[in-house]
MDAnalysis code that builds the backbone (N, CA, C; Angstrom):
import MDAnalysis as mda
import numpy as np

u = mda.Universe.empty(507, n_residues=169, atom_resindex=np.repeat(np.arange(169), 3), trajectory=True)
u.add_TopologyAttr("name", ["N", "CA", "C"] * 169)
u.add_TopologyAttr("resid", np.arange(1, 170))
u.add_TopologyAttr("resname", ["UNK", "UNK", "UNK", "UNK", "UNK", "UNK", "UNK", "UNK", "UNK", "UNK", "UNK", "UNK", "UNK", "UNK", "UNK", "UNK", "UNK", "UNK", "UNK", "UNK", "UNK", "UNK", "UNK", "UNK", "UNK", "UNK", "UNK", "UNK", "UNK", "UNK", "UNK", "UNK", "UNK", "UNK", "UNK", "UNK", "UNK", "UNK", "UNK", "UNK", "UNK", "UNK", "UNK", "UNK", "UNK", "UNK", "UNK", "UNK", "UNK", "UNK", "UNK", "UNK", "UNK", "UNK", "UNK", "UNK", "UNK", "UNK", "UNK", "UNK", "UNK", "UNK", "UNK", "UNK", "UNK", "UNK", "UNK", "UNK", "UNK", "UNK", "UNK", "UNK", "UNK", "UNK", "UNK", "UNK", "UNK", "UNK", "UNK", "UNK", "UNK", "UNK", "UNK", "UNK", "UNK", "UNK", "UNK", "UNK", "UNK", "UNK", "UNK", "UNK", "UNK", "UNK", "UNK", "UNK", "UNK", "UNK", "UNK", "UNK", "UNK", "UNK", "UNK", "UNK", "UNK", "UNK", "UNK", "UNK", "UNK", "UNK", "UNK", "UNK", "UNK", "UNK", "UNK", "UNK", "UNK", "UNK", "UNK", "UNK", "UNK", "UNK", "UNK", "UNK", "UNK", "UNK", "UNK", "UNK", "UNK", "UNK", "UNK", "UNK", "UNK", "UNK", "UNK", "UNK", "UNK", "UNK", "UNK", "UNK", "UNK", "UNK", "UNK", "UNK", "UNK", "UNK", "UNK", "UNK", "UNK", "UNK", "UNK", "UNK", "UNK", "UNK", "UNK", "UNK", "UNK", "UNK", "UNK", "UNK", "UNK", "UNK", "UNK", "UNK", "UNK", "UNK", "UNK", "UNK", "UNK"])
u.atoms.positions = np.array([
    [2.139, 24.649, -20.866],
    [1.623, 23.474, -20.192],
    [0.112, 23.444, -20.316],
    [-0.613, 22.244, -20.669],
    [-1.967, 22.037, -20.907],
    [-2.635, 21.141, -19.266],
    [-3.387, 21.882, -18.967],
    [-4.017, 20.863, -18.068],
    [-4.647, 19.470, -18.151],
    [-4.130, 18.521, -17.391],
    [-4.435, 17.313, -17.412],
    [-5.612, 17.450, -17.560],
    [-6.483, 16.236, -18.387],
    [-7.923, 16.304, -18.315],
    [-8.929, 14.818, -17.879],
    [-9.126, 15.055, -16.855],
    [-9.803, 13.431, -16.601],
    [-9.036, 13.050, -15.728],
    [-8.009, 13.841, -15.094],
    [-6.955, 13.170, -14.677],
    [-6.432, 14.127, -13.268],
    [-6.269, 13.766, -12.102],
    [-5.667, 14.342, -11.170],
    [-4.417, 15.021, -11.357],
    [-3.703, 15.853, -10.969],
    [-2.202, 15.882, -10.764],
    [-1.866, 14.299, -10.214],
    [-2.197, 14.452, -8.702],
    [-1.626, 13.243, -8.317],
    [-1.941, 11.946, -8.705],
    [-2.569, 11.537, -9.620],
    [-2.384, 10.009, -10.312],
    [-1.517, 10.023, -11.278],
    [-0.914, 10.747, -11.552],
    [0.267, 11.324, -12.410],
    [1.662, 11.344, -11.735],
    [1.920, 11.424, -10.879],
    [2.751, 11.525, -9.903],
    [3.275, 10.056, -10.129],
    [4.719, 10.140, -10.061],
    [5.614, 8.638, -10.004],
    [5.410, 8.504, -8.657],
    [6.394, 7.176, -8.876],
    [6.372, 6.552, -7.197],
    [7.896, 6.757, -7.079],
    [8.048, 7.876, -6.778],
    [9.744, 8.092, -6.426],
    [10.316, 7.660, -4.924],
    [11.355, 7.977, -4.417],
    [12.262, 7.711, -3.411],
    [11.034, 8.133, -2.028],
    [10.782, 9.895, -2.376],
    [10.180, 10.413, -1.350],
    [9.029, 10.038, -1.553],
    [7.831, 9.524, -2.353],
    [6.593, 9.349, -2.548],
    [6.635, 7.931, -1.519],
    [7.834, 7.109, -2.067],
    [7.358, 5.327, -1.318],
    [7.511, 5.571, 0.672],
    [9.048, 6.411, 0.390],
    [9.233, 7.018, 2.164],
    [8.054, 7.665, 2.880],
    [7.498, 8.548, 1.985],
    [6.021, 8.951, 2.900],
    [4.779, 7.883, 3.286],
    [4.921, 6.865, 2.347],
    [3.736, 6.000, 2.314],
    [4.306, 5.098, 3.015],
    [5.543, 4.358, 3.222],
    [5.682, 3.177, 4.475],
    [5.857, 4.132, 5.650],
    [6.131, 5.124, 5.862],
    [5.932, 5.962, 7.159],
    [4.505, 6.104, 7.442],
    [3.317, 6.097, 6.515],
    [2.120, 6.205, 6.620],
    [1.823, 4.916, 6.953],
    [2.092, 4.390, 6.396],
    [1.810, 2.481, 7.092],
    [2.078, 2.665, 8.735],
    [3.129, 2.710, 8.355],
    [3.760, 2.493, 10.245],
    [2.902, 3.261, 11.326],
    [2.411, 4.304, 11.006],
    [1.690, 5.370, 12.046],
    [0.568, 4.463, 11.989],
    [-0.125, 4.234, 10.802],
    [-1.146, 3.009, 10.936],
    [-1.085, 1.788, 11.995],
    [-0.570, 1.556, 11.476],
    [-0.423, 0.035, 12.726],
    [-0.126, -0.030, 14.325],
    [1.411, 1.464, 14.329],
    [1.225, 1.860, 15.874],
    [-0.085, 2.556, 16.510],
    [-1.138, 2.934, 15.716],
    [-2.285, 3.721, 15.982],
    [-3.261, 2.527, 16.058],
    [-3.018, 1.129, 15.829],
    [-3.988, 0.164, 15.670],
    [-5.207, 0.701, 14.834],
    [-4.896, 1.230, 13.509],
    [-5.796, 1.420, 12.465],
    [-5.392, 0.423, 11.501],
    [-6.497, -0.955, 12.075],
    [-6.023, -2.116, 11.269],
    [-6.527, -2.229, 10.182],
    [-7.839, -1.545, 10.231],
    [-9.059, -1.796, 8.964],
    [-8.039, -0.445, 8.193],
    [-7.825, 0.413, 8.252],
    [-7.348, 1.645, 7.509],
    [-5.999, 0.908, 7.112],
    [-5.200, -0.025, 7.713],
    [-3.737, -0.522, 7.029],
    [-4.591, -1.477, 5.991],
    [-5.253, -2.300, 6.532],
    [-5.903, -3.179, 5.444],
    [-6.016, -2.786, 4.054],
    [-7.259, -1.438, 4.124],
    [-7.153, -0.986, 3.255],
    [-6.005, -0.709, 2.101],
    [-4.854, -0.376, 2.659],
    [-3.952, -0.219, 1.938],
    [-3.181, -1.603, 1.241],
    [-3.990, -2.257, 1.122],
    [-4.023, -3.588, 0.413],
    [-4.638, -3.661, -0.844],
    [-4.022, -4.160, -2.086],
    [-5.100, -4.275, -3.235],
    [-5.778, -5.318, -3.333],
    [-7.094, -5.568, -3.688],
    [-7.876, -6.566, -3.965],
    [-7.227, -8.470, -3.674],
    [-6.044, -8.415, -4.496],
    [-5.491, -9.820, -4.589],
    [-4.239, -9.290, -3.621],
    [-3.926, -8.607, -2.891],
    [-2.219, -8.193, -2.161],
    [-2.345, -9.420, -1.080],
    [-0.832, -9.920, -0.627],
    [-0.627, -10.770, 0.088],
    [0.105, -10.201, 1.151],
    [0.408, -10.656, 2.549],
    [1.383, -9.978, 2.585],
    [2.028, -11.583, 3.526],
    [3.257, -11.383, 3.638],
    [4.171, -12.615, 3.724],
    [5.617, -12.591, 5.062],
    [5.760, -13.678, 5.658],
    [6.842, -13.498, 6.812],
    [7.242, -14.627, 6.677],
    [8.640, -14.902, 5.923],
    [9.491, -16.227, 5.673],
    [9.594, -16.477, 7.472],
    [10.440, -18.177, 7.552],
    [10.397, -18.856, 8.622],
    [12.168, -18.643, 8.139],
    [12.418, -18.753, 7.490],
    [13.836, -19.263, 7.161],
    [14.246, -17.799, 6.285],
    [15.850, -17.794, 6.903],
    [16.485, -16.556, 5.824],
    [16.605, -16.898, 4.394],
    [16.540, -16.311, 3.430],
    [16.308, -16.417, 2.111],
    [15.600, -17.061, 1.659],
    [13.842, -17.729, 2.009],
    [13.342, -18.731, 1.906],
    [13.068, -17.428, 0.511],
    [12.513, -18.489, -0.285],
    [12.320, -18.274, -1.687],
    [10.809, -18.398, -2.631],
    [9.736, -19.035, -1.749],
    [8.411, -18.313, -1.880],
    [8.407, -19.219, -0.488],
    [6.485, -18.862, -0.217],
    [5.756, -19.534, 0.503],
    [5.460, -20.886, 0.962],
    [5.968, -21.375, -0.267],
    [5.018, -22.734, -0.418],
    [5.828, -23.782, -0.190],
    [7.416, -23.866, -0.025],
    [8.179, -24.877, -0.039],
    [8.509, -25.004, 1.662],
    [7.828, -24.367, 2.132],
    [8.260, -24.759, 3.439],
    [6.922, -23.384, 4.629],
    [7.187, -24.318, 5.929],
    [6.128, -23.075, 6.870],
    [6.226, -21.894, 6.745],
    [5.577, -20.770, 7.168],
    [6.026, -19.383, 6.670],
    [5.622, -19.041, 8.357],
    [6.295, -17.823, 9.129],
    [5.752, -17.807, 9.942],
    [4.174, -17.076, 10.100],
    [3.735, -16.480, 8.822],
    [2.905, -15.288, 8.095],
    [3.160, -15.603, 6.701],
    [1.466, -15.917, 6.086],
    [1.610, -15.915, 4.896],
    [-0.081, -15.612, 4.588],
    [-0.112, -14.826, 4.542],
    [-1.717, -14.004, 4.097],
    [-2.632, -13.925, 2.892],
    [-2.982, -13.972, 2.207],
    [-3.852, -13.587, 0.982],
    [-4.738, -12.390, 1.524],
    [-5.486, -11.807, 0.538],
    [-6.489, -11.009, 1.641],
    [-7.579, -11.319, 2.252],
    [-7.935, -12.730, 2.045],
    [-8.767, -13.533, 2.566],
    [-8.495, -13.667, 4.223],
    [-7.510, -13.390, 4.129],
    [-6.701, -14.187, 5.725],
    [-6.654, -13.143, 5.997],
    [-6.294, -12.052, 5.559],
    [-5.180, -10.831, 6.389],
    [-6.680, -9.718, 6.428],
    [-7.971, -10.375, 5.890],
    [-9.023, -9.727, 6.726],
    [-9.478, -10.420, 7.998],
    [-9.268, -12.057, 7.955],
    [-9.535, -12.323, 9.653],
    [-8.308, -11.880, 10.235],
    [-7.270, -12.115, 9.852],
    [-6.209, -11.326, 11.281],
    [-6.746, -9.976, 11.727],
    [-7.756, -9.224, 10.737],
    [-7.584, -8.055, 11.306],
    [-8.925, -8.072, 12.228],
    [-9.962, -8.807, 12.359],
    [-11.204, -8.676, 12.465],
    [-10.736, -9.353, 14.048],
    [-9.318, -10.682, 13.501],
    [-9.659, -11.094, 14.983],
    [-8.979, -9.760, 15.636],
    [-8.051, -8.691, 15.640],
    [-7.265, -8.177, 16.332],
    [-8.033, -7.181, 16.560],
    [-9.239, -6.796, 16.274],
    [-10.472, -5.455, 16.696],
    [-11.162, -6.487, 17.783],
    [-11.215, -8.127, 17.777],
    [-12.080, -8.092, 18.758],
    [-11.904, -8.360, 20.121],
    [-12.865, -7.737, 21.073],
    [-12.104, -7.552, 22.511],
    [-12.140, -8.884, 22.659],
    [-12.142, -10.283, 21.893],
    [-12.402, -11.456, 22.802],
    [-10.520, -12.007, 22.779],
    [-10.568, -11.184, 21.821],
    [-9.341, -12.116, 21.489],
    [-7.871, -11.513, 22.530],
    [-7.456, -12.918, 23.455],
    [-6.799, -13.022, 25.007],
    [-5.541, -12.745, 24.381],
    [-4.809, -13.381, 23.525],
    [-3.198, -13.192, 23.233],
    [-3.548, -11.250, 22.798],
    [-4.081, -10.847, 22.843],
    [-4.222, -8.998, 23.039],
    [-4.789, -8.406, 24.526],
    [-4.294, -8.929, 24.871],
    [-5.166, -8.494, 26.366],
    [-4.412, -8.145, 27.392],
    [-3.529, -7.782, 27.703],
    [-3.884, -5.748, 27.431],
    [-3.508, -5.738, 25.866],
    [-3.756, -4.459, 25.328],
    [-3.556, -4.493, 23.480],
    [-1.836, -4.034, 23.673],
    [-1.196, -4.809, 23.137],
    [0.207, -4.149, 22.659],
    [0.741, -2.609, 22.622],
    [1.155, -2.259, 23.033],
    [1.732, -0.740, 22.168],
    [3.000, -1.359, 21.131],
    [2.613, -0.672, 20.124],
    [4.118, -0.584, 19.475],
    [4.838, 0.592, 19.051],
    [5.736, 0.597, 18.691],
    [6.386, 1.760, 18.045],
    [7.170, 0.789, 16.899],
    [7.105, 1.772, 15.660],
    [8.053, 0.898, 14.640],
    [8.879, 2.582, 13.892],
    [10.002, 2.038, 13.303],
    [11.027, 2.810, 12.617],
    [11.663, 2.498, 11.429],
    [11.294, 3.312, 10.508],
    [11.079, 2.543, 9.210],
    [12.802, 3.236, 8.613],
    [13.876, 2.855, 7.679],
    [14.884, 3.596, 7.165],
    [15.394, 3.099, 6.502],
    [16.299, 3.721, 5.763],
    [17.168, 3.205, 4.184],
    [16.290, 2.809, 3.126],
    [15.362, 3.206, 2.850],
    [13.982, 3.476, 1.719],
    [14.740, 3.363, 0.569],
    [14.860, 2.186, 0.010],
    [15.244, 2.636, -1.510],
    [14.020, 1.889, -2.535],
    [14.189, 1.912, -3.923],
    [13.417, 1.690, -4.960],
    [14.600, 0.755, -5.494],
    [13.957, -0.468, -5.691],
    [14.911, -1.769, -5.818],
    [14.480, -1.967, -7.373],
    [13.797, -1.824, -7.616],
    [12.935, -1.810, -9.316],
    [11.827, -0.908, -9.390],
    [11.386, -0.268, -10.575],
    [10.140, 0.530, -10.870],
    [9.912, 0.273, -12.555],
    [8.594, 0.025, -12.816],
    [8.009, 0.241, -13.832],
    [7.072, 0.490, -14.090],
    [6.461, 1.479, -14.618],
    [5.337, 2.016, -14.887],
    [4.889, 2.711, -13.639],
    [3.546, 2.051, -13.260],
    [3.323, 2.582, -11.944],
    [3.428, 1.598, -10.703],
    [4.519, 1.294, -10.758],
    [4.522, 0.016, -10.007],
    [6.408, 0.332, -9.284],
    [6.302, -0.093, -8.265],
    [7.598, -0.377, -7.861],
    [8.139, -1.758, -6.541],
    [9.116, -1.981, -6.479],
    [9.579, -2.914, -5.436],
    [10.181, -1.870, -4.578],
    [9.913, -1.654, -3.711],
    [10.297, -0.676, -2.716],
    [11.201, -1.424, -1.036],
    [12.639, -1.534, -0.948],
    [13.251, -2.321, 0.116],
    [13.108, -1.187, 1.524],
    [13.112, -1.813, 2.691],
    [13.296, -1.096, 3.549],
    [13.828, -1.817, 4.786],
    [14.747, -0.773, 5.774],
    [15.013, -1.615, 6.742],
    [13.886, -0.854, 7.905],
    [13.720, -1.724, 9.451],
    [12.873, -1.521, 10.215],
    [12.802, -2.052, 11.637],
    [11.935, -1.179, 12.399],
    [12.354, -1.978, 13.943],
    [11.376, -1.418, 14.432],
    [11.047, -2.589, 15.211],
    [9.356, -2.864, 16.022],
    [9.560, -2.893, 17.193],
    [9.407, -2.121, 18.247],
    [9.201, -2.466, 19.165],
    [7.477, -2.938, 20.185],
    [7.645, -4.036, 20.749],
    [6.115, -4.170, 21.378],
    [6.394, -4.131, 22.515],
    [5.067, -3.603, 23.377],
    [5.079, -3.429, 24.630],
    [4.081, -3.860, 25.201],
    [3.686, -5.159, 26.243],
    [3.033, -5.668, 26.706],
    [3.181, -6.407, 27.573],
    [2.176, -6.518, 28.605],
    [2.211, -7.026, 29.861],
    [3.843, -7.239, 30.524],
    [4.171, -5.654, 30.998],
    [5.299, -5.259, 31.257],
    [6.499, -5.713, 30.709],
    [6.567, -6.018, 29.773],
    [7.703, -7.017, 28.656],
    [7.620, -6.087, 27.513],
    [8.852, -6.099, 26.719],
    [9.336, -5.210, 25.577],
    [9.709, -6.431, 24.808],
    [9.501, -6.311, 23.503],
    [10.088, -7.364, 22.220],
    [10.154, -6.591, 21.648],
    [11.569, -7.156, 21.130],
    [11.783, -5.791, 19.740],
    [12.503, -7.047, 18.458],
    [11.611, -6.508, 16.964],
    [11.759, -7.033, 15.858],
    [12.506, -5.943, 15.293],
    [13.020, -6.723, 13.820],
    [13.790, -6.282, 13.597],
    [14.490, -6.772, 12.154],
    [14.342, -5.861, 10.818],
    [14.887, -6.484, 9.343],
    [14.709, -5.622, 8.646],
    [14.419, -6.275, 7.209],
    [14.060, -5.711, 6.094],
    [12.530, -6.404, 5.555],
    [11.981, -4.933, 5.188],
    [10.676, -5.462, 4.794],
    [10.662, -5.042, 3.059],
    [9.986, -5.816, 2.051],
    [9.984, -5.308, 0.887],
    [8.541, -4.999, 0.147],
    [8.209, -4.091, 0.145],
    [6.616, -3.922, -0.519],
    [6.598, -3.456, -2.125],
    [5.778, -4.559, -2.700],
    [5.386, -3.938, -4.263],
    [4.008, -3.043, -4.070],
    [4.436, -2.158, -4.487],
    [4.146, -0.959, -4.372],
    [3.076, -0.450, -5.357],
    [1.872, -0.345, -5.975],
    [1.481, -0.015, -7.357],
    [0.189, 1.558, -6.871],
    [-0.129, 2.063, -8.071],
    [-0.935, 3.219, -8.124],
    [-2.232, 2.429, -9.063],
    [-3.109, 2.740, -8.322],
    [-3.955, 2.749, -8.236],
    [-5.359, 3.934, -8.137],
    [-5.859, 4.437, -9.485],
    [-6.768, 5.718, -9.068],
    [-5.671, 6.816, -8.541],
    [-4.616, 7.048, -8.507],
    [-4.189, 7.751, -7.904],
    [-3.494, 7.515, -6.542],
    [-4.204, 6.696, -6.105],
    [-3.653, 6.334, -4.533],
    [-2.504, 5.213, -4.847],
    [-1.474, 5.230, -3.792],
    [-0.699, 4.175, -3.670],
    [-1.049, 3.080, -2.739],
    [-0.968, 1.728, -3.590],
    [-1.576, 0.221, -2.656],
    [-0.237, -0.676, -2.401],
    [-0.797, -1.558, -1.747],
    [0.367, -2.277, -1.390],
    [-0.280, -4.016, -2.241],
    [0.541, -3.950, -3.289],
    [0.127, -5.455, -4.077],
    [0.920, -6.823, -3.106],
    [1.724, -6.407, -2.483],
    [2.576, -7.643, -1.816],
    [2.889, -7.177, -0.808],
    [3.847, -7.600, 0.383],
    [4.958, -7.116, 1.401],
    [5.168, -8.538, 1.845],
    [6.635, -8.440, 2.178],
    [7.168, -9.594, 2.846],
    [8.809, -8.883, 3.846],
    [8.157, -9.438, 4.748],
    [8.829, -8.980, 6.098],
    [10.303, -10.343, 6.203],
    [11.562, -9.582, 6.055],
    [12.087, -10.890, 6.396],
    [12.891, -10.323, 7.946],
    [12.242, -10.990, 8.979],
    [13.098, -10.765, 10.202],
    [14.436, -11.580, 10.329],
    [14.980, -10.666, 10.898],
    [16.450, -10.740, 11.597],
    [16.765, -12.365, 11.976],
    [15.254, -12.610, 12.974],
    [15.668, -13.946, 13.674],
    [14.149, -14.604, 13.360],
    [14.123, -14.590, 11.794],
    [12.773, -15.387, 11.766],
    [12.784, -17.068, 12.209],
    [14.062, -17.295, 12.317],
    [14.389, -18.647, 12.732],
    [14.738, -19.555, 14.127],
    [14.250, -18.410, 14.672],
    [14.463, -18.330, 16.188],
    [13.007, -18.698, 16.808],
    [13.371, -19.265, 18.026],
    [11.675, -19.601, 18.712],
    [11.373, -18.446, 18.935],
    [9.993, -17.757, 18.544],
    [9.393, -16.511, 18.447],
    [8.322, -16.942, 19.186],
    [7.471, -16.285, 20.120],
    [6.049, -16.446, 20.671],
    [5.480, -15.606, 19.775],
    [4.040, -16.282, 19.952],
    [2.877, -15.366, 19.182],
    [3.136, -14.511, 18.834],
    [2.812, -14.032, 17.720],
    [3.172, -12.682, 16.797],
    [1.679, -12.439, 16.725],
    [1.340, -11.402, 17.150],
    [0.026, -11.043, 16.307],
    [-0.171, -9.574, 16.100],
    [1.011, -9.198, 16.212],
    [0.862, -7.340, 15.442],
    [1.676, -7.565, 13.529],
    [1.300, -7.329, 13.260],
    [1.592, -7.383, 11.864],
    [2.816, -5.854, 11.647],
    [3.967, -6.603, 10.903],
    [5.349, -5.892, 11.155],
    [5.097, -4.916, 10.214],
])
């Protein structure tokens, strides 16, 4: 065996079963930790991330979305959710989320579609809501690190009267 040269071990590393399971478990600790700028990060340059209104809606654009981000947007969601002005956070949420059934739905190169199922619970102003689906993230490497080029959350009851959402699933 010759040592890689110029090159990490880990930018070498596929995006297997256990590589994508460690990294949406790393998401999730993110967001229940309200490390919004650090989940952000885990966004690439152009990543969107997306929450159909309707089951099987089929992009964005043919109809409302309840969440539909660019990273243009999904840096004010996060800027508004750091600031103390902002009242629909007031007290800040707790959540807990539970991420399972991790599979790799497609992979190529360094890139994958990664499915998952999941469940949110929020806790605020003595009230519990709990979400609840499949979320799907394209997945790519980057330098070594793994980014998130897309995600789209499709809830259980995205079609249901929902109040304000403002924790990102």
């Amino acid at each position: 065996m010759t040592p890689l040269r110029g090159r990490s071990a880990r930018a070498e590393m596929a995006l297997d079963i256990h590589r994508c399971e460690q990294f949406l478990m790393h998401e999730a600790r993110l967001l229940d930790e309200a490390k919004f700028d650090d989940w952000l990060a885990l966004f690439t340059a152009d990543g969107w991330y997306w929450v159909p209104s309707e089951p099987n809606q089929a992009n964005p654009h043919e109809t409302v979305s309840l969440i539909y981000d660019d990273r243009r947007l999904l840096e004010t969601r996060i800027r508004r959710l750091a600031s103390p002005r902002m009242y629909s956070q007031e007290p800040r949420s707790r959540t807990s989320r539970t991420v399972a059934n991790v599979t790799i739905e497609d992979a190529e190169g360094r890139a994958a579609t990664v499915r998952s199922k999941f469940v949110m619970i929020e806790y605020r102003r003595e009230q519990q809501r709990l979400f609840a689906g499949t979320a799907w993230h394209r997945l790519v490497q980057l330098d070594g690190a793994v980014r998130i080029a897309w995600k789209r959350v499709d809830l259980v009851n995205c079609d249901a009267p929902l109040d304000g959402i403002t924790q990102p699933f």
